[in-house]
C-alpha positions in Angstrom: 56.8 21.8 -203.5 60.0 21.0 -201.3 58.2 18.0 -200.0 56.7 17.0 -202.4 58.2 13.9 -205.3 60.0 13.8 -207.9 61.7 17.0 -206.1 62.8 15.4 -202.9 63.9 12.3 -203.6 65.9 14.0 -206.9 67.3 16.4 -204.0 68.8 13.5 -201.4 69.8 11.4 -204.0 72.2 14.3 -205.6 73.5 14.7 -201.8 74.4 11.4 -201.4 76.1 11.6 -204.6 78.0 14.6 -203.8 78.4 13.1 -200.4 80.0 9.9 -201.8 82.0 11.6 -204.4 83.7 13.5 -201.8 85.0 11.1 -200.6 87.8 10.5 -202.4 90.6 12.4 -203.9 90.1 11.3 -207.5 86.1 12.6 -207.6 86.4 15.4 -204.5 86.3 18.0 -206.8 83.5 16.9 -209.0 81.1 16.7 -205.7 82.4 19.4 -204.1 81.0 21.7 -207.7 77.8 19.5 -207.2 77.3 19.5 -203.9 77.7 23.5 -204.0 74.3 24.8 -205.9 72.6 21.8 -203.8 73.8 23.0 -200.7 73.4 26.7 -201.5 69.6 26.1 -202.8 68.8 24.1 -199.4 70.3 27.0 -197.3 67.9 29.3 -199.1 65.1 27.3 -198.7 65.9 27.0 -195.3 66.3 30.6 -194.5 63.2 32.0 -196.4 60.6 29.2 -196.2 61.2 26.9 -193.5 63.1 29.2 -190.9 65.0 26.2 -189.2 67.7 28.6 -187.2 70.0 25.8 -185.6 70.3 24.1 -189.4 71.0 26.9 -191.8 73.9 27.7 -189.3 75.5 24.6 -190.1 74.6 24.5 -193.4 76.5 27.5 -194.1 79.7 26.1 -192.0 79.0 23.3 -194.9 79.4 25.4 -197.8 82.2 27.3 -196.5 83.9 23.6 -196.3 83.5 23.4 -200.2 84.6 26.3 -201.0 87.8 25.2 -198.8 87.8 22.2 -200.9 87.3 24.2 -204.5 90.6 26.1 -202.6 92.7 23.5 -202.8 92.1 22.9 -206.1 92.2 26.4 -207.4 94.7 24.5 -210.0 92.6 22.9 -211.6 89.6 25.2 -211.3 92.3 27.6 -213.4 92.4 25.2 -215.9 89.1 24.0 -216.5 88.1 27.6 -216.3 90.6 28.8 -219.0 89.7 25.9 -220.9 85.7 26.8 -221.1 86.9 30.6 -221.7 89.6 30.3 -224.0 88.4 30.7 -227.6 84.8 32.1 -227.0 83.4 34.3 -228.7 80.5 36.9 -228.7 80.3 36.6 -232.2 76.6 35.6 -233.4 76.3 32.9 -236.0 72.8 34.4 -237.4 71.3 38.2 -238.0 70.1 39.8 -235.0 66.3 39.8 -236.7 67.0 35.9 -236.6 67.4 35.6 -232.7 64.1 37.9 -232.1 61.9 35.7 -233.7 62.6 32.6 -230.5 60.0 33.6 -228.3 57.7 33.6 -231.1 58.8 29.6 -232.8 58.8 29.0 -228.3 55.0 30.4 -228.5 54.4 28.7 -231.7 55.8 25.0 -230.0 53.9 25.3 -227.3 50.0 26.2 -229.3 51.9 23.1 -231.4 52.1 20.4 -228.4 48.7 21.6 -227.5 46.8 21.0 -231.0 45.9 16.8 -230.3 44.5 17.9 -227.3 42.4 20.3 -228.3 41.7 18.1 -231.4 40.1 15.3 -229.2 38.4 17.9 -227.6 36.9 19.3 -230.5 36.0 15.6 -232.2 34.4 15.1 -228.3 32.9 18.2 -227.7 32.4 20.7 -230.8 29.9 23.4 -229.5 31.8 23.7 -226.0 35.4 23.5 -227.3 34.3 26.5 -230.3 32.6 28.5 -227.6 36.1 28.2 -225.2 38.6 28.6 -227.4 36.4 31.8 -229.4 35.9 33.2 -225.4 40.4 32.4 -225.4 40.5 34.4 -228.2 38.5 37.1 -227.1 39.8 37.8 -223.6 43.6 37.9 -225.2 42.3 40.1 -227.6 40.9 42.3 -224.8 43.9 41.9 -222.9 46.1 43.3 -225.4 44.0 45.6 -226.9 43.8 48.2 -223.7 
């Protein structure tokens, strides 16, 4: 997966980003909080998949860098960080009953997006879709009936 496209590309883009946004005073902080889960994500990758020693070494040095950078601007980080907390609430805008029934309408969106395709199935092949989705059926039936 890590070498694989979209992923990569989406991966050294955002670092060059990050990489050019640091470089100036104006935008520092804004790479230095993107450049941080980037950084962080390819230090575990590196560490559990790939085992490059000599990299995740310097990797590390790199993140504590940010976090020198996010430092010096602890200001600011105060600020934005009282602004996103300030005013929230725990309060729920529904009923509770209201808030189990997601994972059911997520269920029900994703049988939804699958209905054209198992319509052109069905218009293409009756006997083998029936027989497929009644064996579907069946085995989650089984499933949950033990």
């Amino acid at each position: 997966m890590f070498d694989q496209e979209p992923f990569r590309s989406f991966v050294g883009v955002s670092q060059v980003i990050a990489g050019l946004l640091l470089l100036w005073n104006r935008t520092a902080l804004l790479g230095a909080l993107l450049l941080l889960p980037i950084a962080a994500n390819v230090l575990v990758i590196d560490i559990t998949y790939i085992k490059m020693t000599g990299f995740y070494w310097r990797l590390s040095y790199y993140i504590g860098l940010i976090f020198l950078i996010l430092w010096h601007y602890r200001d600011r980080m105060r600020t934005v960080w009282r602004a996103l907390t300030q005013g929230v609430t725990t309060r729920f805008a529904y009923p509770w009953w209201a808030y189990l029934l997601l994972p059911l309408a997520a269920i029900g969106a994703e049988l939804l997006g699958a209905m054209p395709s198992v319509l052109v199935q069905f218009l293409s092949h009756p006997v083998q879709t029936w027989q497929g989705l009644t064996h579907l059926v069946a085995e989650v039936y089984q499933h949950f009936s033990h």
